[in-house]
VEXDRENBA-866530 format. One line per 8 residues: number of its first residue (from 1); their letters; for each residue x, y, z of C-alpha. Coordinates in pm, 1 decimal. Last residue first. Layout:
NUM) a) X:Y:Z  ... .
***
This chain:
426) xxxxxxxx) 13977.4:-8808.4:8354.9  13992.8:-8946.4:8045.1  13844.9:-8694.9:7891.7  14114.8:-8433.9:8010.7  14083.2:-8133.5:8139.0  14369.6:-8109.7:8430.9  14287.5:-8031.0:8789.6  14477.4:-7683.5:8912.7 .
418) xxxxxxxx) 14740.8:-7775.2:9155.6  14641.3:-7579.5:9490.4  14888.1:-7324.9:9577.0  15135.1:-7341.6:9861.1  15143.2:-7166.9:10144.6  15521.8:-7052.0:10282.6  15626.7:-7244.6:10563.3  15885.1:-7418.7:10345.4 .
410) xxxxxxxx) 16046.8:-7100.8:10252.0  16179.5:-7243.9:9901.9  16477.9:-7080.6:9753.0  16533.0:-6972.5:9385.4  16799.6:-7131.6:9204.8  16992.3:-6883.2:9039.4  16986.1:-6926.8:8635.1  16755.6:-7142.4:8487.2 .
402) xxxxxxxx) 16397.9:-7161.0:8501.4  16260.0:-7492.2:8608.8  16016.3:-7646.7:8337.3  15681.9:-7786.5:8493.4  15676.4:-8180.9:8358.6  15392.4:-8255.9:8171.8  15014.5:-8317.2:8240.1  14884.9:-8649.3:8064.4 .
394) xxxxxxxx) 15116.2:-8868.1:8091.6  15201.5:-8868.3:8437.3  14768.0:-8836.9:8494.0  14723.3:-9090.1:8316.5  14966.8:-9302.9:8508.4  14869.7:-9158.1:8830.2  14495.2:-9248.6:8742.5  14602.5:-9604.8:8647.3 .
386) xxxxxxxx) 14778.3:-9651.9:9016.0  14501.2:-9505.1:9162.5  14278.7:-9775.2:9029.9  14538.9:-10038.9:9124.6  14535.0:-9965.2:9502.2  14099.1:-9902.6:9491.1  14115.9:-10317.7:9333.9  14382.3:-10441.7:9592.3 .
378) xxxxxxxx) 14194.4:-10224.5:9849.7  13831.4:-10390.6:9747.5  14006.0:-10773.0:9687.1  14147.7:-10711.4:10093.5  13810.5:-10592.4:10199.9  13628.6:-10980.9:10042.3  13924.9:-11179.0:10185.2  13866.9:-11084.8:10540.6 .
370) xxxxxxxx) 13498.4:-11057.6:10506.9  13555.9:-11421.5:10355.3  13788.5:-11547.2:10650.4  14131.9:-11567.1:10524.7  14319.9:-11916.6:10651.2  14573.5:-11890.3:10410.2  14610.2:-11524.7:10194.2  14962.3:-11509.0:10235.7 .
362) xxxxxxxx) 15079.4:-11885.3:10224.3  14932.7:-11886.0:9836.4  15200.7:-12121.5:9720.4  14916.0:-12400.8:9716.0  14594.4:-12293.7:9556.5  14299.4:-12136.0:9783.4  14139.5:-12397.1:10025.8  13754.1:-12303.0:10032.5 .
354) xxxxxxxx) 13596.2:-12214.2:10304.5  13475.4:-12424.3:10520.8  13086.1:-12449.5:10669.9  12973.8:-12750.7:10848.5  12699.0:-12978.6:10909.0  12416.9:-12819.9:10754.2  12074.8:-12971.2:10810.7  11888.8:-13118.7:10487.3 .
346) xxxxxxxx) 11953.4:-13467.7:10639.2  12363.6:-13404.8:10566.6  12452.1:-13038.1:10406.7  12794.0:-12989.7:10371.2  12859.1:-12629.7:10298.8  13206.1:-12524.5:10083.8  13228.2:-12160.8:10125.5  13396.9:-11927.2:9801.8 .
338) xxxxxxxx) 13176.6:-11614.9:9828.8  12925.2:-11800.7:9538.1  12891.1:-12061.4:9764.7  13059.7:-12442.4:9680.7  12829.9:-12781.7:9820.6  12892.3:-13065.7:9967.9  12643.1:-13328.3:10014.9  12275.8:-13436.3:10105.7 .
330) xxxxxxxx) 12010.2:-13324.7:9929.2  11851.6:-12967.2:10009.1  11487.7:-12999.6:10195.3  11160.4:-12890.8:9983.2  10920.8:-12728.7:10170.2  11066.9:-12373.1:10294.0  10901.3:-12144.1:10108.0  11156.9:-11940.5:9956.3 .
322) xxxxxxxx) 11275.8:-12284.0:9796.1  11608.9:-12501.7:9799.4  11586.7:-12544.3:10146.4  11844.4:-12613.2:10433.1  11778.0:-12644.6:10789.0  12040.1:-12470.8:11011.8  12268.9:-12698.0:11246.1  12538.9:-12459.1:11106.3 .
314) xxxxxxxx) 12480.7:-12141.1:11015.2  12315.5:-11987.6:10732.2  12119.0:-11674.0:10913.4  11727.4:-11714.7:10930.4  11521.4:-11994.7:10884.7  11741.7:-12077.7:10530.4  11722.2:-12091.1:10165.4  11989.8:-12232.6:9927.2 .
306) xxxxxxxx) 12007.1:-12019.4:9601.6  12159.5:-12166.8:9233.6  12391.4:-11955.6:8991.8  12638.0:-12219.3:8966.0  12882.5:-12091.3:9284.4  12621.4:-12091.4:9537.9  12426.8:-11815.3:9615.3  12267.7:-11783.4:10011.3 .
298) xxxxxxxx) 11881.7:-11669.8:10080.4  11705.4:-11581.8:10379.9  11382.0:-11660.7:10496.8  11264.9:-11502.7:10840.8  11027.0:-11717.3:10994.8  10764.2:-11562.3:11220.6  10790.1:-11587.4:11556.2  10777.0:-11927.3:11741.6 .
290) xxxxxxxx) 10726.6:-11860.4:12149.6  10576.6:-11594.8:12039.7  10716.5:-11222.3:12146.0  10596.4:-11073.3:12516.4  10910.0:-11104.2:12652.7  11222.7:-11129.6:12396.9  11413.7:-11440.0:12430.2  11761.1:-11390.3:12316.4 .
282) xxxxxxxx) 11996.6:-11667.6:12075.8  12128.7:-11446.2:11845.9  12195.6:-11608.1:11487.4  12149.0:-11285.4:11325.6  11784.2:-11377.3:11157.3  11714.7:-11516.6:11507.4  11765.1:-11178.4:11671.0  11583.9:-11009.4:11414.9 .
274) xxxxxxxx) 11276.6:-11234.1:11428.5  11291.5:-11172.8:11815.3  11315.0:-10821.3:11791.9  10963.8:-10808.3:11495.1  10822.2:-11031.8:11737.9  10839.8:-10819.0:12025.4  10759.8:-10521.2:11837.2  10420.5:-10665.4:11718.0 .
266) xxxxxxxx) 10281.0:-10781.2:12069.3  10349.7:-10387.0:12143.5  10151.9:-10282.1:11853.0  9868.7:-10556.2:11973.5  9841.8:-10400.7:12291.0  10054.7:-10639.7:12619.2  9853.5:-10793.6:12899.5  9908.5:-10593.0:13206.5 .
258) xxxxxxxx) 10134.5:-10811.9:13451.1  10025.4:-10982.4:13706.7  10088.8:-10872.5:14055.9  9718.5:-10681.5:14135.1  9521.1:-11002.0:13998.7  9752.4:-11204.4:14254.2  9674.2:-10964.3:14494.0  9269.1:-10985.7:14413.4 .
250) xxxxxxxx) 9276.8:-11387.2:14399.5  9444.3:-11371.5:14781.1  9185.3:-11160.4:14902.2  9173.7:-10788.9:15020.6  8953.2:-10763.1:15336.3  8696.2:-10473.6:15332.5  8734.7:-10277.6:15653.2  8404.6:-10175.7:15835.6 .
242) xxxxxxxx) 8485.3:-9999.5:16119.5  8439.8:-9640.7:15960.9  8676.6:-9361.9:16046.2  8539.0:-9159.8:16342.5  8465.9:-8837.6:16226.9  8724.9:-8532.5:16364.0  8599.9:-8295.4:16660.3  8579.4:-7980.8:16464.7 .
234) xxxxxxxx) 8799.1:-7701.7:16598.6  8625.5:-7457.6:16838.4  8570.9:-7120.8:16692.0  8741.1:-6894.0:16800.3  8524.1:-6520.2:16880.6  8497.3:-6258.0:16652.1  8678.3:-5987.5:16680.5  8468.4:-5641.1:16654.1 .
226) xxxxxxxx) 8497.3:-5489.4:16284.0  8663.7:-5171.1:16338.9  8406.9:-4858.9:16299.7  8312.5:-4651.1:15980.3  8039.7:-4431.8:16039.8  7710.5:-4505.8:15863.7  7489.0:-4274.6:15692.1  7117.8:-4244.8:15807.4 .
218) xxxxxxxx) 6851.9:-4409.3:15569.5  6623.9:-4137.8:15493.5  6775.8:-4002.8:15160.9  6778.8:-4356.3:15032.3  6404.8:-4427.8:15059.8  6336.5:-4078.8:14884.2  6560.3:-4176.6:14600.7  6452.7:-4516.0:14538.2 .
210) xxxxxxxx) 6108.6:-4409.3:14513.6  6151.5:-4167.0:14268.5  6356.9:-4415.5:14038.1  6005.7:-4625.8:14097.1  5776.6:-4328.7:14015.9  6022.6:-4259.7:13696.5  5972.5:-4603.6:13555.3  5647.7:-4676.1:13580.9 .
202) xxxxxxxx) 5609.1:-4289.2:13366.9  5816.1:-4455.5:13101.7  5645.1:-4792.1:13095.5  5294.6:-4611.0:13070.7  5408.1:-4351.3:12824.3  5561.9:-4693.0:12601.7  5197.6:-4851.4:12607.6  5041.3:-4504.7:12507.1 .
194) xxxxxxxx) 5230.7:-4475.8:12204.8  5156.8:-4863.7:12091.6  4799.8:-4799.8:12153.9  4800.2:-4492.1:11946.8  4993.2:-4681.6:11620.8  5381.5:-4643.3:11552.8  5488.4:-4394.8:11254.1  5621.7:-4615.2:10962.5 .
186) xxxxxxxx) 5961.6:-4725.9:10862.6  6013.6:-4976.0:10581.4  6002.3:-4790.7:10297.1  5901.8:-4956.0:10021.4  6073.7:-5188.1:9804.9  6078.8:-5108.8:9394.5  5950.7:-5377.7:9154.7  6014.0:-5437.7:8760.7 .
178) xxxxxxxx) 6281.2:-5181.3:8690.2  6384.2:-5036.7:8341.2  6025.6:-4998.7:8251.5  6009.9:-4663.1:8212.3  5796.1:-4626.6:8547.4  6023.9:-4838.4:8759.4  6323.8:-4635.7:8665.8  6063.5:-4324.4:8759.6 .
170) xxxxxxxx) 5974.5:-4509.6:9102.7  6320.0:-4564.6:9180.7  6456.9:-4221.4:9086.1  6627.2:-4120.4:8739.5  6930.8:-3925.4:8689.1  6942.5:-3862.4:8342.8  7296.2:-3712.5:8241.9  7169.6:-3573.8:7926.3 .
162) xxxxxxxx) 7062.7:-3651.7:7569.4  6982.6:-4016.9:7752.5  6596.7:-3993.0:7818.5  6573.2:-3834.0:7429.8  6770.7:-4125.7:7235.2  6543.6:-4375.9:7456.8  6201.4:-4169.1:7330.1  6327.2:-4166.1:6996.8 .
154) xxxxxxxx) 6400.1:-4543.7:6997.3  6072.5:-4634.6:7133.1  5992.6:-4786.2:7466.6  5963.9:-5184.5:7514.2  6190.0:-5111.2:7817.1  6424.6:-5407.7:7784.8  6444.9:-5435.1:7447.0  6446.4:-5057.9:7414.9 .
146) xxxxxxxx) 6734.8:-5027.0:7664.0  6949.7:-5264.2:7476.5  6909.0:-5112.5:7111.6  7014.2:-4772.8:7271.9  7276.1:-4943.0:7486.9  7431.9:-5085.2:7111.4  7346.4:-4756.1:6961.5  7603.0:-4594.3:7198.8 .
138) xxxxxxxx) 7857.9:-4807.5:7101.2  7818.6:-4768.1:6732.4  7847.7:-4404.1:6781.0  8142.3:-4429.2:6990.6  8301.0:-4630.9:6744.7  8240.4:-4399.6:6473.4  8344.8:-4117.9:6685.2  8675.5:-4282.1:6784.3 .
130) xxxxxxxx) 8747.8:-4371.1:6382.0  8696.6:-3954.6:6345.0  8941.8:-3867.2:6571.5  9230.0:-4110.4:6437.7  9139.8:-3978.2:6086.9  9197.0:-3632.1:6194.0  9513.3:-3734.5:6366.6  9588.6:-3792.3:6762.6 .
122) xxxxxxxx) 9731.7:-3636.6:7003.8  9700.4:-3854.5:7358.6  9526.2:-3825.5:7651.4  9181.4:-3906.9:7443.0  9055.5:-4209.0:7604.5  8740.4:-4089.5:7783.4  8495.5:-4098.0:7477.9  8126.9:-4060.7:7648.7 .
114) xxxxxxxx) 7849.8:-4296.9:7583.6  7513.9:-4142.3:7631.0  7367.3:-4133.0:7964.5  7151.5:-4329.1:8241.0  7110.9:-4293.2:8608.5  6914.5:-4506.9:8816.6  6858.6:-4385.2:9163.9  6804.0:-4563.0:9517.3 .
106) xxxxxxxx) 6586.6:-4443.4:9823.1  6272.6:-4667.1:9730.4  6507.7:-4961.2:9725.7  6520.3:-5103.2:9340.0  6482.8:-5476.3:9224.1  6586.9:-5600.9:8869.1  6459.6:-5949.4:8765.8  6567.4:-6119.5:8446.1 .
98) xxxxxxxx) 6902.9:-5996.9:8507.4  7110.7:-5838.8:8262.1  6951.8:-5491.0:8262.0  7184.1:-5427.7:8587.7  7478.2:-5504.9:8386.2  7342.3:-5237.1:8112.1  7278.0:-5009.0:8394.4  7623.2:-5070.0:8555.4 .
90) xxxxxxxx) 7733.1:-4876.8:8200.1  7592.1:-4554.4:8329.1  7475.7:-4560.9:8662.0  7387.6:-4770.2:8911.1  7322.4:-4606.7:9291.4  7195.9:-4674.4:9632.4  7070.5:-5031.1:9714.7  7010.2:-5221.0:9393.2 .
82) xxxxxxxx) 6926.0:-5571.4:9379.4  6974.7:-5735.0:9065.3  6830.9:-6132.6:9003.1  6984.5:-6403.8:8744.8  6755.6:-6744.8:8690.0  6988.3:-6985.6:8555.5  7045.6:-7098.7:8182.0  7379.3:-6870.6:8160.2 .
74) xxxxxxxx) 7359.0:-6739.8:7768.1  7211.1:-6371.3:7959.3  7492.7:-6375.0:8171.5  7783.5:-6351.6:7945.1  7552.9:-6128.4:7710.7  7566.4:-5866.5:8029.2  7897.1:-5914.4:8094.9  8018.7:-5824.4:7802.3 .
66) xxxxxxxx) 7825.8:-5552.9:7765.6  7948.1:-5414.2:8043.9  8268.0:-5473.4:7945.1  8222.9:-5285.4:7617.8  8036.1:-4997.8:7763.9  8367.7:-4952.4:8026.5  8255.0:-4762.9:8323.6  7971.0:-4712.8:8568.2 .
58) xxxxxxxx) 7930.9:-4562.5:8919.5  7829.4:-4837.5:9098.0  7716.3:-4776.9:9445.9  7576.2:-5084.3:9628.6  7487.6:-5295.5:9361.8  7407.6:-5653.5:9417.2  7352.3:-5894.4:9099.1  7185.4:-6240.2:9247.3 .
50) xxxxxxxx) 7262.7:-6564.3:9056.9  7026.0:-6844.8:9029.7  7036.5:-7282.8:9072.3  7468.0:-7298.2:9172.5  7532.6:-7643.1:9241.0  7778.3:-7677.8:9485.3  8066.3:-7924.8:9511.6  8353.0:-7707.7:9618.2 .
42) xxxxxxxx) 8479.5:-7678.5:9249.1  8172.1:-7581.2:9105.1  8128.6:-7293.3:9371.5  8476.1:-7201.8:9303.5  8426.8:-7214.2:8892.7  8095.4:-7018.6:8948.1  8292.2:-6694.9:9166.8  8574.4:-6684.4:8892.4 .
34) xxxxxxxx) 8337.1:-6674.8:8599.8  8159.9:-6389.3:8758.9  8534.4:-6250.5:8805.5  8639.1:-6313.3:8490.5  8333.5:-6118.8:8355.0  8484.0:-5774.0:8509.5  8484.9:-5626.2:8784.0  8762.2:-5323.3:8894.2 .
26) xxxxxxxx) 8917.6:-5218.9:9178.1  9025.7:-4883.6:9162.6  9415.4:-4822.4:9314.9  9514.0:-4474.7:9466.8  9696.3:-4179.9:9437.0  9382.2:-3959.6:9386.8  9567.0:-3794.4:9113.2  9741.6:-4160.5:8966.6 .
18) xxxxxxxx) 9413.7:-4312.9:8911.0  9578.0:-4712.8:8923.0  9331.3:-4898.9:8747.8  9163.2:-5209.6:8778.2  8960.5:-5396.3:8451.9  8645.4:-5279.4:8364.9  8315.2:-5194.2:8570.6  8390.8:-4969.6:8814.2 .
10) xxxxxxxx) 8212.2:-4917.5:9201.7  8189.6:-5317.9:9227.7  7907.7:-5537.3:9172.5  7841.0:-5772.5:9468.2  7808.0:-6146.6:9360.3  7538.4:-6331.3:9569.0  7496.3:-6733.8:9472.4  7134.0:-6833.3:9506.7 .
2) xx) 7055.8:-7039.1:9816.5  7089.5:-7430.2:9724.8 .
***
């Protein structure tokens, strides 16, 4: 793949707000080299070489920089800088990072000596002096780095940087901090190219010439009513054509039959005709099989056992005593778990009773079971509340009446909500 471009910003180091300009200042920093790889990894792209570009890069942290710089020097790609206008000071040692550093003709290199900008504060004696060690070791850390990459001597890199050096291309290139500079591109066009455009240029002006002594003659117009036209007679209509093609008996009956149903539509009919069946509807659905798909459902009897039917238990409904339908139920009566008695003769069900509750029971006679099953849910809701009132009685007593005058109620009045008791129970 192309190598991956990462544009150097104008500060290296973390963002800062500069509170006199009133403004943020990006910074760059290894996280965001780290940053642009991880994305590349993560879209799928093998990243070969890295390309540095510097546009104007006025320096900044030495200890970022030269964390960068040893963050890309342990990458095993290829890493290229391109500078267009200006690195200076610590961009240098980003700069020096790449095994390739190229320089426009117009750009300028710029290197210093560390300079302590964190002193806003008071500090002690021994405060100062722990800053000036650490500046020290700082600056022979770029020293170190610019004769590696220079193959000059220490004394002549501690003399290039007493001062802000402000170097061009060619003199970068000549210390050895660059290894190629681009030349200008621009370059003064050859005789026959200069004599080509004169000849297009003076073309031009006999033809605009031209023009102008051709318009001068014509005479000008005066503006007169545009003379009416005379009707035009209306176009005699095209016969239509004799020929009529006949429409045939096989073509109307192709034209009255039906469009043959999709496959989704196929599928709702047969999903609305399994559901009718499951229910015990009898409906024919257009467009389902004339046999859809067997809906097996499943009934409990009283000792834990399932009958399985085609559909809703009903009677006249074929009785299994597996999901899949193969083996037929034996013959006799049997109890449901919702207290049914089914008789089951040839595997088909001849009748469905429920059960006969005890004698005395005259109440509950001739219940249906949905009838049955909502009058057990109110009888067990009826005795719930009854516990809860009990608790509840028990639980939260009596509010004393003061004595004296007995105050009257205005009925209208609101009343306040009774405040729920805390009780575990509860």
């Amino acid at each position: 793949m192309p190598e991956l471009a990462i544009t150097v910003g104008e500060y290296i180091g973390p963002g800062y707000v500069d509170w006199d300009q009133l403004e943020y200042v990006p910074g760059f920093t290894v996280d965001d080299i780290k940053m642009r790889l991880q994305y590349a990894e993560y879209d799928g792209v093998l990243v070969d070489s890295i390309l540095l570009q510097f546009g104007i890069c006025y320096g900044g942290s030495t200890r970022h920089a030269m964390d960068i710089h040893n963050y890309l020097r342990s990458l095993d790609i290829p890493v290229r800088a391109h500078v267009m206008s200006v690195t200076a000071s610590s961009g240098t040692i980003v700069a020096l990072a790449a095994d390739e550093i190229e320089l426009e003709h117009t750009a300028q290199w710029m290197v210093h000596r560390p300079l302590f900008s964190e002193g806003s504060q008071s500090q002690r004696s021994e405060d100062i002096r722990a800053d000036a060690d650490r500046l020290d070791r700082e600056e022979q850390g770029m020293v170190d780095l610019y004769v590696a990459c220079t193959g000059k001597s220490e004394e002549e890199v501690r003399a290039l940087i007493a001062v802000d050096r402000f170097m061009s291309a060619t003199e970068a290139l000549a210390f050895g901090f660059a290894t190629k500079v681009n030349p200008l591109k621009g370059k003064a066009p050859a005789a026959a190219a200069v004599q080509a455009r004169l000849k297009a240029v003076r073309l031009a002006v006999a033809r605009a010439d031209k023009y102008a002594v051709r318009t001068a003659r014509k005479p000008v117009a005066s503006a007169k009513p545009k003379a009416k036209s005379a009707a035009k007679p209306a176009p005699t209509p095209r016969p239509m054509a004799k020929k009529v093609i006949p429409i045939t008996a096989a073509a109307r009956k192709a034209a009255a039959r039906p469009a043959a149903l999709t496959a989704q539509q196929k599928a709702n009919a047969n999903a609305v005709a399994a559901l009718a069946k499951s229910l015990g509807v009898k409906a024919e659905v257009e467009g389902a099989d004339s046999d859809p798909e067997a809906v097996v459902e499943s009934t409990e009897l009283d000792n834990g056992a399932f009958f399985y039917t085609d559909g809703a238990l009903a009677e006249g409904s074929e009785v299994f005593t597996d999901e899949a339908l193969t083996a037929a139920a034996e013959d006799g009566t049997y109890g449901t778990a919702d207290g049914r008695d089914i008789a089951v003769a040839g595997g088909v069900v001849e009748s469905i009773a429920d059960t006969p509750e005890a004698e005395g029971d005259d109440e509950t006679a001739g219940e249906t079971p949905a009838v049955a099953s909502l009058r057990k849910l109110i009888e067990t809701q009826a005795k719930t509340i009854a516990d809860l009132e009990t608790k509840f009685s028990k639980t939260v007593p009596p509010t004393p009446r003061a004595r004296g005058a007995v105050q009257t109620i205005d009925p209208k009045a609101p009343k306040p909500k009774a405040k729920a008791a805390h009780h575990a129970g509860l």
